[in-house]
C-alpha positions in Angstrom: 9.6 5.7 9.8 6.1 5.6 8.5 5.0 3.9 5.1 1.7 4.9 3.9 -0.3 2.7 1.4 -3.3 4.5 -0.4 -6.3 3.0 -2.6 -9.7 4.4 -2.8 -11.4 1.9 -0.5 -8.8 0.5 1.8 -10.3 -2.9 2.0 -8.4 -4.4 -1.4 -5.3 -2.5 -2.6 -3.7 -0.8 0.0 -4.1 -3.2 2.8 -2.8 -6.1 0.7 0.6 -4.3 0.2 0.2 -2.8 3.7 0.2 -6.8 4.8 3.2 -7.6 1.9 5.5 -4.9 2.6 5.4 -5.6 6.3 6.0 -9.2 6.1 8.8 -8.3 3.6 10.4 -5.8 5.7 10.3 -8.9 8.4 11.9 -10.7 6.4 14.6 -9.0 5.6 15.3 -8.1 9.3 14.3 -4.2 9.1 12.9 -2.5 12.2 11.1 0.4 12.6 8.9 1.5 9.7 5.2 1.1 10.7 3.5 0.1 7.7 0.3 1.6 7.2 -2.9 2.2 4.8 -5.8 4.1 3.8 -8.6 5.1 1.3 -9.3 8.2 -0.5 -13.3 7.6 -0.4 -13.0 5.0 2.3 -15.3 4.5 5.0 -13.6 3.9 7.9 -13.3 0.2 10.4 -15.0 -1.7 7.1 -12.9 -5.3 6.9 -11.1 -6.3 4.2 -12.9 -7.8 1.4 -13.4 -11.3 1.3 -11.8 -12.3 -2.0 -8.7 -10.0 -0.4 -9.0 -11.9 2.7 -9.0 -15.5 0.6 -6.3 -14.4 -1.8 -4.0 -12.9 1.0 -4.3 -16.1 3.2 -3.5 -18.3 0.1 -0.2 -16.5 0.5 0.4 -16.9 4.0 -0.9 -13.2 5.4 -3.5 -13.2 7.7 -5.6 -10.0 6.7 -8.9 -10.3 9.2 -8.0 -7.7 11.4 -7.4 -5.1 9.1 -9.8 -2.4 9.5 -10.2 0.8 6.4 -9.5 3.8 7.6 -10.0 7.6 4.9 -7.1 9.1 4.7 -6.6 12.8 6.3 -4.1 15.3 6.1 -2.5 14.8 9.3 -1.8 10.9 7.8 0.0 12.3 4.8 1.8 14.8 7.4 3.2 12.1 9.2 4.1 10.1 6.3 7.8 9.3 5.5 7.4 7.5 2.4 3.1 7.5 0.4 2.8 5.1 -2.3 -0.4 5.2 -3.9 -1.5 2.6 -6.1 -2.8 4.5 -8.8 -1.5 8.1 -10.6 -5.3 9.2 -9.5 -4.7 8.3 -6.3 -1.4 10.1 -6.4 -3.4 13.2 -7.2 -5.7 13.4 -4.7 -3.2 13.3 -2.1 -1.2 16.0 -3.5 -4.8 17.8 -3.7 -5.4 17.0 -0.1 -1.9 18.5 0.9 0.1 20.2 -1.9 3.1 20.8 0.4 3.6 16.7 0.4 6.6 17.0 -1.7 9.0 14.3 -2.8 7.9 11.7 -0.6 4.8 10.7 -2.5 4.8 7.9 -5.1 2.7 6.0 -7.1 3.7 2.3 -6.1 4.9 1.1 -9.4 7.2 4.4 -9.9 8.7 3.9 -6.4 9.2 0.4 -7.2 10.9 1.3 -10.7 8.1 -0.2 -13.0 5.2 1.5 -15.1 1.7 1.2 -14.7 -1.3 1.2 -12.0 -2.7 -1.4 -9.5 -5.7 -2.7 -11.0 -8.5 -2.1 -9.1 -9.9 -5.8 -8.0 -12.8 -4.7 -6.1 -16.0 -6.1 -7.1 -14.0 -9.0 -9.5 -13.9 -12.6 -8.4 -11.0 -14.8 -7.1 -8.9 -14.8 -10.0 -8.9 -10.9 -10.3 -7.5 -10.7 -7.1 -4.8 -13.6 -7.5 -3.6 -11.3 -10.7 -3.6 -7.9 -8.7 -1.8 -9.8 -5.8 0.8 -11.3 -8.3 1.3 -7.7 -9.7 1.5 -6.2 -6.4 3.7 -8.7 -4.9 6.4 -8.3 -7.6 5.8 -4.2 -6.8 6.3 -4.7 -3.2 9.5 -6.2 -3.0 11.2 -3.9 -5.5 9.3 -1.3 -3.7 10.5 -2.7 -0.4 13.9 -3.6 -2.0 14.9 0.4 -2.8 13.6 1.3 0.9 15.8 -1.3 2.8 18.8 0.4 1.0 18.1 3.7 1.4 17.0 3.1 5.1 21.0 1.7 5.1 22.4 4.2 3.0 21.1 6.7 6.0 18.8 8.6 3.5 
């Protein structure tokens, strides 16, 4: 199974719950989904920024190799499961490939909350402590309804 994250940048965002979600699926012993991310105006192999690298490692994830990568059609193909953080984000992957169907999200809907991902880029250290708070709480709900449909066989 393949998760897709999507921001616009993929060097804030997306890579942050990329890093969450995987060590949450860990966590709760699930093998199998490759956890993945990417931007809708990203410029590809740029590192994560450094107030996402500084926040992430305050929390235990280790975010220096990630690498941002634009997202393509073929990505969203492969998808199982696209949550992007942002109803505008949301949009321009159905724009990019209008036959993506049921399988695309915005994060906080899949997770069963309201509401986008603030955008931290540019902000200082405390911006990015609040959008981690706010993603983590989206990620294991998020992660929570995966694990049981991945069970449930679905």
């Amino acid at each position: 199974m393949k998760l897709l994250f999507v921001c616009t940048g993929n060097t804030c965002r997306s890579g942050m719950a990329r890093a969450m979600a995987s060590r949450e699926l860990e966590k709760d012993g699930v093998a199998g989904v490759e956890v993945l991310s990417a931007g809708t105006c990203a410029i590809s192999g740029q590192p994560a920024s450094p107030n996402a690298l500084a926040v992430m490692q305050e929390m235990g994830i280790d975010l220096k190799d990630h690498r941002s990568a634009i997202i393509d059609k073929r990505m969203v193909e492969e998808a199982d499961l696209i949550l992007a953080m942002t109803a505008g984000h949301r949009q321009a992957v159905y724009e990019l490939c209008p036959e993506v169907g049921p399988k695309l999200h915005t994060l906080a809907g899949y997770a069963l909350m309201t509401g986008d991902v603030h955008d931290p880029y540019g902000g200082d250290l405390e911006t990015y402590r609040r959008v981690a708070d706010q993603l983590e709480g989206m990620i294991r709900s998020a992660v929570d309804r995966l694990v049981k449909e991945i069970r449930a066989g679905l």
